[in-house]
Legacy VTK file of the C-alpha trace (Angstrom):
# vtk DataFile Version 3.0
C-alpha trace
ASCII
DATASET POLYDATA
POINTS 69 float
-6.360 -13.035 20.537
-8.982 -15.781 19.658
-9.175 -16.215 15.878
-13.276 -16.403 16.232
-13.136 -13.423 18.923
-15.895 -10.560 18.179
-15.345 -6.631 18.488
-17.791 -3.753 19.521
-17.160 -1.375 16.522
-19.289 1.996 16.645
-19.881 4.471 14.290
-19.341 7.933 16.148
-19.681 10.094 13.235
-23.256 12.032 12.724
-23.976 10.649 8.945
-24.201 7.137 7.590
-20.189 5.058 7.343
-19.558 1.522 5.657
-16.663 -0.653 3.683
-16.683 -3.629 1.847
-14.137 -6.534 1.971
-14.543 -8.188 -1.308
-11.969 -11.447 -0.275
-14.797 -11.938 2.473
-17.917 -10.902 0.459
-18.348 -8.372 3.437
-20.025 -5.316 2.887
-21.236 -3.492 6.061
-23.102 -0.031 6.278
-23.250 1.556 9.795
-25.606 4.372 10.673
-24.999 7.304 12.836
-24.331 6.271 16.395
-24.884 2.226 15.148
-22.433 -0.463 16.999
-21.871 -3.689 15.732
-20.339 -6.982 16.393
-17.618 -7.412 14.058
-15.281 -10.273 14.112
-11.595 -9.959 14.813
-10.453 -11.790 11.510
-12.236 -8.857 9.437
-11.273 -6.205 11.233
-7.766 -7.690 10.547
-8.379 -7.723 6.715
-10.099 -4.275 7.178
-6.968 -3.023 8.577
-4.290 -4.546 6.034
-6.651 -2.996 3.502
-6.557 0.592 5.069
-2.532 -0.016 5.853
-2.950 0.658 9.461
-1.119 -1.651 11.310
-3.088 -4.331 12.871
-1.586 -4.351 16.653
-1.814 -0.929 17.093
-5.497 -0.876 16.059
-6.609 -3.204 17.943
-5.069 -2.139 21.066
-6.514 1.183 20.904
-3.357 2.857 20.451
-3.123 3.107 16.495
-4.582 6.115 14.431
-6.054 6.342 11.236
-3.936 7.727 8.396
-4.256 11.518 7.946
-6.329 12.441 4.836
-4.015 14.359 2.701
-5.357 18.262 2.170
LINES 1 70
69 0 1 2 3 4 5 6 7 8 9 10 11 12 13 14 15 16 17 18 19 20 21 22 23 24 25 26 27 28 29 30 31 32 33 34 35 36 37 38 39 40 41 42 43 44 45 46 47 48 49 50 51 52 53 54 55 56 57 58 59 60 61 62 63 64 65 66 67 68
């Protein structure tokens, strides 16, 4: 993938969803139903900072870690 290539990200959940990336001084807040252009190389720090691995993520093929009960 191109290191400056940009992803569609959307927040499908009803209420309000962000994150911050403090190595990139990234903070993003997403409302309900919001899509944004994100770009691949903080998605990629995103992901190592959630522990989901990055291929599978990014292919579409990846899930999010199961919230413990």
């Amino acid at each position: 993938m191109e290191k400056n290539m940009k992803i569609k990200v959307t927040n499908r959940d009803n209420g309000t969803v962000g994150y911050t990336i403090p190595d990139l001084n990234v903070r993003r807040i997403f409302m309900a139903g919001e899509t944004k252009e994100i770009d691949i190389e903080e998605l990629r720090k995103l992901a190592d900072k959630l522990g989901i691995p990055v291929a599978n993520t990014l292919m579409g093929i990846g899930t999010y870690p199961a919230e413990s009960e």
